[in-house]
N, C-alpha and C positions, 0 to 999 in steps of 0.2 A: 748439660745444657749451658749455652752463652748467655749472659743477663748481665746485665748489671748499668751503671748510669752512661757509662759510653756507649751503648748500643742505642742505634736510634729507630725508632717505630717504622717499623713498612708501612709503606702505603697500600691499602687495599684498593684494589679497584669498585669496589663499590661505593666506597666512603669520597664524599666529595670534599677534598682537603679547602679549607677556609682561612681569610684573611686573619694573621694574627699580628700583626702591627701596620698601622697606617701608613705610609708612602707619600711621601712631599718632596716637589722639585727645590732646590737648592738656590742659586746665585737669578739660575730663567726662571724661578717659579711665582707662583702668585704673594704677590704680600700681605701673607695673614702671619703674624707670630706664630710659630712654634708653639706658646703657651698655650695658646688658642684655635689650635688646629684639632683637639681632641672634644672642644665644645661643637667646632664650625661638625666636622665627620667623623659622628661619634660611632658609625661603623667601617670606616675606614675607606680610603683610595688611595689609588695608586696612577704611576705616570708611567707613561712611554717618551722615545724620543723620535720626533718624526722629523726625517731627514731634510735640514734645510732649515726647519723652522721652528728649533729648540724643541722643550719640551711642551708638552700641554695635558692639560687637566680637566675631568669631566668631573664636577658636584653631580650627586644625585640631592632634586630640590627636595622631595619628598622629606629624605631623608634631614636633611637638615633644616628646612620648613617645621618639621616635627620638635625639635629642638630649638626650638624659639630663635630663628637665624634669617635673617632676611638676605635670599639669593641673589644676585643682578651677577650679568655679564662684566669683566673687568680684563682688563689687560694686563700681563707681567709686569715686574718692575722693567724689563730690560726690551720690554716695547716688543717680545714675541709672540707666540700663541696665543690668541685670545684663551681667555678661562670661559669653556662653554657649559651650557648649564642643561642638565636634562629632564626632564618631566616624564619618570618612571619608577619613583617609588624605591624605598631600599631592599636591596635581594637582586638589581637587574644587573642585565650586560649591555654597555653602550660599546655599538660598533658607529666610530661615529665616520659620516659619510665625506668619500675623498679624501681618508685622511688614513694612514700608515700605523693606527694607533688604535686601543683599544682600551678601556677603563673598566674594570668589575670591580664588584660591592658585595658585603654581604656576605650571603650564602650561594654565588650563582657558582655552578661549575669552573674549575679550574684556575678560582682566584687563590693567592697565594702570593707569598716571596720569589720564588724561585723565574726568572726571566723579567719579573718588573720594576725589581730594584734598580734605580741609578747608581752607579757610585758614589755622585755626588752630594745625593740625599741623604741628610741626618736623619734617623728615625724620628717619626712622630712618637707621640704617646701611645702605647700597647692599646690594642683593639683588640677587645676579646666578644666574643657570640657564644651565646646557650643554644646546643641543638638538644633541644629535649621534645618525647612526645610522651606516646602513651599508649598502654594495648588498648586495642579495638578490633573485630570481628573485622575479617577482609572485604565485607561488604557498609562496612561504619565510615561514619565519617571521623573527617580527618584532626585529629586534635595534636595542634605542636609541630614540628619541622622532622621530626621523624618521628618511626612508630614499632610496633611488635603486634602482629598475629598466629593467634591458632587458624590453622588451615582444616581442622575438625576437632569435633570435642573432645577436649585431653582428655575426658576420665574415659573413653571407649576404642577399643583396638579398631581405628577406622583406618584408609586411607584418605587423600585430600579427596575432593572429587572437583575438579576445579578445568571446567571445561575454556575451549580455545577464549570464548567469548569473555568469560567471567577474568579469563587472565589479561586479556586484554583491554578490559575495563579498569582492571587495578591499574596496569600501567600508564595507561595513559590518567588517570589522574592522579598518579604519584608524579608525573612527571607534569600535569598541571599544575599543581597545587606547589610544586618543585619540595617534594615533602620527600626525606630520604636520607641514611639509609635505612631501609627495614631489616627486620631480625623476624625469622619464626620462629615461633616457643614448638619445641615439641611435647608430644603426648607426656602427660605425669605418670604415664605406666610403666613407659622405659625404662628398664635397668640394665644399666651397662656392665655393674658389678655381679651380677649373680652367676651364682653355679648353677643354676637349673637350667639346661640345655634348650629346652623347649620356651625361655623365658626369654633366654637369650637371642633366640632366633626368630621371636615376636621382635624384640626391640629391635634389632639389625633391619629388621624387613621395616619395621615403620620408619626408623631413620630414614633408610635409603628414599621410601617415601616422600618424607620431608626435604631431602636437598635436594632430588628432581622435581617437586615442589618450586623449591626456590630457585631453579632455575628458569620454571617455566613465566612467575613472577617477574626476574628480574629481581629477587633479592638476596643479596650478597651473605646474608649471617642463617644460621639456624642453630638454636639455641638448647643446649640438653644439661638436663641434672648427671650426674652420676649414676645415683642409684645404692643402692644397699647391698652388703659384702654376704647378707645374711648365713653368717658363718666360715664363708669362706678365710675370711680375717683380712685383715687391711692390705695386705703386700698383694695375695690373691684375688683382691677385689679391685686392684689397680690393674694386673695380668691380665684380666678378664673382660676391664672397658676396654683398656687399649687394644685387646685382639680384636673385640669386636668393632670397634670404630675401625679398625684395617680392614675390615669386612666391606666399607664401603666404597662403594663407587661415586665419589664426587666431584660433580661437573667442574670446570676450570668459572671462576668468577664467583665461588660458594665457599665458607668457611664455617665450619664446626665449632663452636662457642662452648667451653664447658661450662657451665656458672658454679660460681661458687653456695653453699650450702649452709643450712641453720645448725646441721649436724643432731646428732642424737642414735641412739638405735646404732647399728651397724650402719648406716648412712656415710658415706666419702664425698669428699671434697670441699670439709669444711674449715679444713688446714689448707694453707697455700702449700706445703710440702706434698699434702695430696695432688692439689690440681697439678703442681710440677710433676710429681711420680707417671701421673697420667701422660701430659706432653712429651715427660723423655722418653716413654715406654714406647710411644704411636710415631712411626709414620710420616702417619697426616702432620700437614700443616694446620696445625691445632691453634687458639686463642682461647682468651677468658672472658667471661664476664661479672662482674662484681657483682653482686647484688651488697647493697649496705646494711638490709636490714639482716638477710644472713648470714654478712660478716660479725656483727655487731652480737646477734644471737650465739657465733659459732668462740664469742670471746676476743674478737678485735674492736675494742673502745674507739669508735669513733664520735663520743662525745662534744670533744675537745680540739682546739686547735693541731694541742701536741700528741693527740692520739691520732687524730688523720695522718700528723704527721710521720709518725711512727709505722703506724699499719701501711701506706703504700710504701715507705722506705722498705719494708718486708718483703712487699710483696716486691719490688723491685729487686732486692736481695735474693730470694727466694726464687722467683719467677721468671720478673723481666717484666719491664713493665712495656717492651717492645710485643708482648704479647697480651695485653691491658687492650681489647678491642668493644666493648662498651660497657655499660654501667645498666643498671637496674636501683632507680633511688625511691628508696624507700624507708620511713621511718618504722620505729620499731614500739610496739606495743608493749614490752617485755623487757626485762633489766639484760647488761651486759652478762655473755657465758652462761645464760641458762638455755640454750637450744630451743627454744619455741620461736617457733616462725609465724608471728602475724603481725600485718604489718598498719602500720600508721600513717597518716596525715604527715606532709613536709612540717618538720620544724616541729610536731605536734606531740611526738612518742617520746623515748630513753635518749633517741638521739640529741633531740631535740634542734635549737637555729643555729647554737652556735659552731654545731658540730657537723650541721649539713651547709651551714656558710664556709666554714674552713674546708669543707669534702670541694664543694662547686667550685671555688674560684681557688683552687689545687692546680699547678701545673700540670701533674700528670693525668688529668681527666678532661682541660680543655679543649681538646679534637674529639671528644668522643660524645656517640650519639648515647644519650640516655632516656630510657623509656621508663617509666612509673609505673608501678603496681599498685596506686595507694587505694585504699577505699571507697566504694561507690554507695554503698549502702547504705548510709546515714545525709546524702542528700550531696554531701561536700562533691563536685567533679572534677575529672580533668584537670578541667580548663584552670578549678580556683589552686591545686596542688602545682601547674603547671607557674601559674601567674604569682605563687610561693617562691618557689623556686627560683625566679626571676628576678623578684626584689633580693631575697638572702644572694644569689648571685653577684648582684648589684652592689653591694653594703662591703 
């Protein structure tokens, strides 16, 4: 397998690639300092250059209104494009009228480096966005800017049952709420490692389930454990996913996530040699998904600054971290390398802030949608694990 820091992350087509450093016009652009460019658009913009009449610039007010910044209309230093101002809130797309030019923000489709840069723009100060959400039921509502669903209850060999109507209700408000990308978890019954023929051929058939599933959705990830070698032993219980993940038939715009593992029992994929054993063995166009709290359980210290540090350097080593396609953050109830999976509150378990501040604001995780499994049961939601996250993000 190819891995390692020169290799650089595909692009999925589900995953809506996002601004990651701010964009200011140069010698024609507006005069705000540099120093001050990261207070005025603290999620970021970018410029175009429209033919004839320099460059130009769209504020979103929202956005910077929000940030204690008072908007007005103003002109270049160099007497060109007005600086036009929008009244749309941060996350939009301004296609602004009779003009050759196009400004995004945020989270909207298709913002990015790649065709907005000027040459002659010095980078602003790095703008970086949390896309985290949270499982919920695909009839729940929407908590976070992405999310993860069961399409039936994991604990029973069901298939989805998700008629034209039901599918087309999710979509369009995913595509309202502009909340995306999603991941399906599949069933907890799955096991991809075993030698029992008739076990084997439940889990194959419910996968396949799941990615026609997510196609009919419209979502790009479907998310599976391993499963247990239960005797087969570790080499054969890698043989044994990967034939059967070749077993599938999956749609073009779906991608098979293997997550990582708290480990224990005959259980795989709690070593990143595992997860790799799997992807060189398959095929498929395979990726991973972290989970922290199972890394953490399976004896990867993320603690600590210099344990994040270490564990994704591994896994980059190990894996590739061009195959790092999203996260599962979750704290841990339970001390490092003892394999119990139960998880905690952001900031709140073994992991604890400083080890899930160093995890979030980690280079190699800033593109990736992360969904939360933490606790509901004792009252804490979403939303306060989500608005966690945010701050240790922030810090």
């Amino acid at each position: 397998m190819e891995h390692g820091p020169g290799r650089r992350r595909r692009h999925h087509p589900g995953r809506r690639p996002r601004l990651r450093r701010g964009l200011c016009a140069a010698d024609d652009g507006p005069d705000i300092p540099v120093e001050e460019r990261e207070n005025v658009f603290p999620f970021g913009y970018s410029t175009e250059e429209e033919e004839g009449t320099g460059v130009g610039l769209t504020i979103v007010r929202g956005t910077a209104e929000a940030h204690g910044w008072t908007v007005s209309v103003a002109e270049s230093r160099t007497g060109g494009t007005p600086l036009e101002v929008a009244d749309i809130g941060s996350g939009g797309v301004v296609d602004q009228t009779g003009a050759d030019r196009r400004v995004r923000t945020g989270r909207s489709p298709g913002a990015g480096d790649d065709g907005f840069r000027n040459p002659k723009c010095p980078p602003c100060p790095s703008v970086r966005m949390l896309d985290i959400g949270a499982h919920t039921s695909i009839a729940g509502g929407v908590c976070g800017t992405c999310g993860q669903i069961f399409t039936h209850s994991p604990q029973v060999w069901q298939d989805p049952d998700i008629g034209d109507e039901e599918a087309e209700r999710f979509r369009e408000a995913a595509a309202e709420d502009d909340v995306g990308p999603w991941v399906i978890h599949s069933s907890y019954l799955v096991n991809l490692c075993t030698p029992k023929e008739d076990l084997r051929e439940k889990s194959i058939d419910s996968m396949q389930a799941e990615v026609d599933a997510a196609e009919t959705l419209s979502i790009p990830y479907v998310n599976v454990h391993l499963g247990a070698h239960t005797g087969a032993g570790v080499e054969g219980g890698l043989d044994n996913a990967a034939s059967a993940l070749e077993q599938l038939d999956v749609p073009d715009g779906v991608t098979v996530l293997v997550e990582s593992d708290a480990g224990g029992g005959t259980k795989l994929g709690s070593e990143f040699e595992e997860l790799a054993g799997v992807l060189e063995r398959c095929s498929l166009d395979l990726d991973v998904c972290l989970d922290t709290a199972h890394a953490f359980a399976a004896g990867y210290d993320l603690s600590t600054p210099d344990g994040v540090e270490e564990t994704l350097d591994e896994f980059d080593e190990v894996i590739g971290l061009e195959h790092l396609e999203c996260v599962h953050l979750n704290d841990s109830k339970h001390a490092c390398g003892t394999n119990k999976d139960e998880h905690a509150h952001v900031g709140e378990g073994e992991i604890g802030e400083a080890g899930m501040a160093a995890f979030l604001n980690h280079d190699a995780v800033e593109e990736l949608p992360i969904v939360l499994e933490t606790p509901t049961e004792d009252g804490r939601s979403f939303e306060w694990n989500i608005e966690r996250a945010r701050e240790l993000y922030e810090e």
